[in-house]
C-alpha positions as a printed Julia matrix, in Angstrom:
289×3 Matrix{Float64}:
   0.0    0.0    0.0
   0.74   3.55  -1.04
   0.71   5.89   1.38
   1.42   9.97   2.76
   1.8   10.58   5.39
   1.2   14.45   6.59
   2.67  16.44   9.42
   0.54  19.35  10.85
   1.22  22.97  12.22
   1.54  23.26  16.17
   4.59  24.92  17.34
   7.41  23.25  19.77
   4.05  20.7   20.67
   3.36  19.4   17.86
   7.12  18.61  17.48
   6.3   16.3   20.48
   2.81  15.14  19.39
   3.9   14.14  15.5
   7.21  12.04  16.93
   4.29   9.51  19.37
   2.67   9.95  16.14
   5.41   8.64  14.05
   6.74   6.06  16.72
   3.01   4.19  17.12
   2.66   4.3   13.25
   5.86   2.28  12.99
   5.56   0.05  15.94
   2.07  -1.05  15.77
   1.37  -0.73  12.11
   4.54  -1.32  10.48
   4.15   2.22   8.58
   8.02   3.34   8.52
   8.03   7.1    7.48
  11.24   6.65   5.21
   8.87   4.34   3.24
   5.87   6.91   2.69
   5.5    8.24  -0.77
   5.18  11.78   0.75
   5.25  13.72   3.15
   3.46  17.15   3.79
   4.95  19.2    6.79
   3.52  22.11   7.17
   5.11  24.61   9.94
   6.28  22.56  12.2
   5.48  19.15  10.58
   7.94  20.45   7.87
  11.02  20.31  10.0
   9.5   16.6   11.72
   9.25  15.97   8.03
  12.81  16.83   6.69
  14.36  15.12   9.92
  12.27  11.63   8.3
  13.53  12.48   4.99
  17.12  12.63   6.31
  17.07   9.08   7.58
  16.74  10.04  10.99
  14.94   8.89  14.21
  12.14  10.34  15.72
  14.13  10.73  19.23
  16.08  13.21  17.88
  13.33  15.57  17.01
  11.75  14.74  20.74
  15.59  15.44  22.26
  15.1   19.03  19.65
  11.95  20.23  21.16
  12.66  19.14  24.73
  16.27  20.48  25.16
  16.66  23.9   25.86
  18.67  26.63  23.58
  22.58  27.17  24.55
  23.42  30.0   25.67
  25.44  30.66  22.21
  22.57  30.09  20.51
  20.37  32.78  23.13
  23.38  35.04  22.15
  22.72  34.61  18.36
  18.92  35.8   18.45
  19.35  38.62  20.85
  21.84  39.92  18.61
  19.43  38.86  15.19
  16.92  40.54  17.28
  18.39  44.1   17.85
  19.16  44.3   14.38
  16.08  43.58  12.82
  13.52  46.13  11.46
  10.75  46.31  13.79
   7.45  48.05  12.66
   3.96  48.04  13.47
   2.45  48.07  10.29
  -0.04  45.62   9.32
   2.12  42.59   7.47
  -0.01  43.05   4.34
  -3.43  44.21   4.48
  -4.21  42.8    0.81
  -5.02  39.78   2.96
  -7.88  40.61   4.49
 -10.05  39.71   1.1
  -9.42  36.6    2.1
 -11.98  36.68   4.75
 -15.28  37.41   1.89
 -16.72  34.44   0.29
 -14.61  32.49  -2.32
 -10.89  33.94  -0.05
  -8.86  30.82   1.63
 -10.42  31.62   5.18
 -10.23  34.12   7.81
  -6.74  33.02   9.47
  -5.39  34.03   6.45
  -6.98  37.55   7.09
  -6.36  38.54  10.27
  -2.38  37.15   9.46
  -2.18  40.53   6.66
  -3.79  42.42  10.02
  -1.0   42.14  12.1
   2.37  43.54  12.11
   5.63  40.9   10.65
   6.99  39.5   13.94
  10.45  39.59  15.1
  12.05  36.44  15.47
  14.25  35.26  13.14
  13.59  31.59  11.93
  17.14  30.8   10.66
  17.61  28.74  13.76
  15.49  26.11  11.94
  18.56  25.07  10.19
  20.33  23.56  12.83
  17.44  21.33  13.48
  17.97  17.36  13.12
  19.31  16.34   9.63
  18.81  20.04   7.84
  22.53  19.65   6.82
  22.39  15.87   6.01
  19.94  17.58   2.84
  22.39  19.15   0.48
  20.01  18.7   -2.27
  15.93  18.49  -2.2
  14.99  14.96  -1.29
  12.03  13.44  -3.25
   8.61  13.27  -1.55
   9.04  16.18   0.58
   6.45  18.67   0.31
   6.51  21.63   2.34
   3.72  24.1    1.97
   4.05  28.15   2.42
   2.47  31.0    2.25
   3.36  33.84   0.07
   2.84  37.14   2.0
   1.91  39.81  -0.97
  -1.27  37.43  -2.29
  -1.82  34.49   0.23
  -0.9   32.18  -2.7
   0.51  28.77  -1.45
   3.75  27.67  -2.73
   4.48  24.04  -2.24
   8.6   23.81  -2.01
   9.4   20.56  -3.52
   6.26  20.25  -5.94
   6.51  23.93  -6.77
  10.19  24.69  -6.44
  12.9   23.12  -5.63
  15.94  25.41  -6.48
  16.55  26.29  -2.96
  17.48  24.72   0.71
  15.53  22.39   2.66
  16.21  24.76   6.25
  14.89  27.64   4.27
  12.0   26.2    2.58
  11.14  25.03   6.61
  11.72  28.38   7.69
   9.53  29.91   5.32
   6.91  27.41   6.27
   7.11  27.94  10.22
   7.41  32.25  10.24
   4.27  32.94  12.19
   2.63  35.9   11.76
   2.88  38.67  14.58
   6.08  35.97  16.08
   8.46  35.29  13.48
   9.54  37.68  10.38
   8.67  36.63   7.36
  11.38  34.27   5.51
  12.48  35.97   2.07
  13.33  33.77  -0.3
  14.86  34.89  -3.8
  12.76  38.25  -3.06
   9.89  36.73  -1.69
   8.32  37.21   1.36
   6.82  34.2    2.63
   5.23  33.31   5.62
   3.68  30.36   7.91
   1.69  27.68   5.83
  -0.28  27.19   8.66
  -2.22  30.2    7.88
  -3.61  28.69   4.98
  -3.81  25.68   6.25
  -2.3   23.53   9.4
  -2.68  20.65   7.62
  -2.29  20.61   3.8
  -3.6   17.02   3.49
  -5.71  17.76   0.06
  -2.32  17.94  -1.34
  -2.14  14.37  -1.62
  -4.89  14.27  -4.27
  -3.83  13.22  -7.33
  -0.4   11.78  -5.79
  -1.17   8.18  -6.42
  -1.06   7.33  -1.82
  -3.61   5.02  -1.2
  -3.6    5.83   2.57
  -3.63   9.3    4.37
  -2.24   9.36   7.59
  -2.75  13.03   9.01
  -0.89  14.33  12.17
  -3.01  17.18  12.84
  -1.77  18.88  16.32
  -3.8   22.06  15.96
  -7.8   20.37  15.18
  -8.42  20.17  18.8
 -11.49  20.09  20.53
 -11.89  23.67  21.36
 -14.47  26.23  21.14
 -11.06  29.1   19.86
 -10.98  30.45  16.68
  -8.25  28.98  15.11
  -9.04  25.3   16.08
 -12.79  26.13  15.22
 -10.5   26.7   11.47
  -8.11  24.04  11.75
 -11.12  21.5   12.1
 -13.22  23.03   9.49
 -10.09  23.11   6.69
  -9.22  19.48   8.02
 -12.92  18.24   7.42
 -12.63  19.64   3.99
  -9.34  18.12   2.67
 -10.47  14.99   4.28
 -13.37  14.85   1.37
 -11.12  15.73  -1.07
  -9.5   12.29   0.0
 -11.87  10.53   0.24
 -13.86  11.77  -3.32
 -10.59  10.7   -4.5
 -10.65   6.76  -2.99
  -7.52   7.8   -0.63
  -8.86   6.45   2.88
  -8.18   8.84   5.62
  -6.77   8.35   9.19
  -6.7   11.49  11.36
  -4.83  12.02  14.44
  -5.87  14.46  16.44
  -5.47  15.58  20.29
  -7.93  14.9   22.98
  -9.07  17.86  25.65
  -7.09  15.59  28.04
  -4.46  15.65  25.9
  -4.33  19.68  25.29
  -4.66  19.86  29.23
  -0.98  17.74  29.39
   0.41  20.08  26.95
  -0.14  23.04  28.74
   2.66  25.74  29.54
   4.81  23.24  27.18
   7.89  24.04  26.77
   8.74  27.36  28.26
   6.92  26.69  31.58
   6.63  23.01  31.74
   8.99  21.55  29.7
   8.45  17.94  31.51
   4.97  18.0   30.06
   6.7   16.08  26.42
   6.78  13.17  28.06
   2.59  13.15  28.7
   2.09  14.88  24.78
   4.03  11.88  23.77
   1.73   9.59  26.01
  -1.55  11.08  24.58
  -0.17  10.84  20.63
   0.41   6.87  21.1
  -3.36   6.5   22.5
  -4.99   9.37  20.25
  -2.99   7.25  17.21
  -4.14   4.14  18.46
  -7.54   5.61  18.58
  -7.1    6.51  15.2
  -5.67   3.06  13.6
  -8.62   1.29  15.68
 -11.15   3.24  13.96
 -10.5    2.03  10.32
  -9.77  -1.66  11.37
């Protein structure tokens, strides 16, 4: 069997969350990641995703998220920080269209709202494997957003002429957090904003199976998971209109309660978002038989 496996938005826990994910998948269903077809990471399922695509193990991303920056790497961003531009203008209020009927949803729109953020994202290339991938590896799809038009670019369907760390950077530069990632004069920013998921991309790329990480659809009553679920329920149609069966992990309440504070002020909680990602993928594998 065919299949894609896709990697969801979610910050530092969903780092945690897609690496139970990834670990039950292989275990329990024999589903090795360096043996799916492709993989969509968006945000932070893009750098989970190059670290598969580099040949390496999931404890490395947990040891990633869970460790805390050196102090020459707190040196580097305080000094990226003071010498970045800092405004308060709205990122790009062309956005904001997106919000009427026919636009690619009101995340999108509020992102143009706010000002660019501040943090650099360049950090992203010293994650796991980023400099085992001199050269783009096949079936590595990483989805971002283009900042002028809300257009999503897809590096690795789309382009491919430049570097794995950067494509992941562009993918993962929040709006309002992290500046936008400019990339041969193009401002780019999270693919989350379009969508945390991305899992319609598999349509048409002859998978069989769907497995779909999706950190940020969880059962809350906040706008942006309200989004996340409604843009996940959507591409999961697409799928299955296609004949691609879907399996969707997703986090429990109990399981957003664990994650709480994670990392800055609980950082031992990645041991319990771990625990929750085996059962809610269990859950999940159950489900379809």
């Amino acid at each position: 069997m065919r299949y894609g496996l896709v990697l969801g938005a979610g910050g530092a826990t969903a780092w945690v969350f897609h690496t139970g994910v990834i670990q039950t998948l292989h275990q329990e269903a024999g589903l090795d990641p360096n043996t799916a077809e492709l993989i969509v990471g968006t945000s932070a399922g893009a750098a989970v995703g190059a670290t598969m695509r580099a040949g390496l193990d999931v404890a490395e991303v947990f040891q990633a998220a869970t460790r805390p920056p050196t102090q020459e790497q707190r040196s580097a961003m305080l000094e990226e920080l003071k010498s970045s531009k800092k405004t308060l203008r709205p990122l790009s209020p062309g956005l904001a269209r997106h919000a009427l009927p026919g636009g690619r949803g009101l995340t999108l729109a509020l992102s143009g709202m706010i000002p660019p953020g501040w943090f650099p994202t360049d950090w992203l290339a010293s994650f796991p494997g980023m400099s085992l991938l001199t050269s783009w590896p096949d079936g590595l799809w990483v989805p971002a957003t283009r900042a002028a038009d809300g257009e999503v670019v897809v590096f690795g369907r789309d382009q491919r002429n430049v570097s794995v760390a950067d494509a992941v950077a562009a993918s993962s530069a929040v709006p309002g957090m992290f500046r936008p990632k400019v990339i041969d004069s193009v401002s780019y920013v999270d693919g989350g904003v379009t969508s945390p998921t991305h899992a319609d991309l598999l349509v048409g790329s002859g998978v069989d199976l769907a497995i779909v990480s999706a950190p940020m659809a969880k059962p809350s009553r906040r706008l942006f998971a309200r989004q996340a679920r409604k843009r996940l329920e959507a591409e999961v149609a697409a799928l299955e209109r296609a004949g691609i069966k879907a399996v969707v992990v997703e986090p429990s309440a109990a399981a957003m309660e664990a994650a709480r504070g994670f990392p800055r002020r609980r950082p031992e909680a990645a041991g319990a978002i771990v625990h929750h990602a085996v059962a809610a993928t269990r859950l999940a594998l159950a489900s379809v038989g």
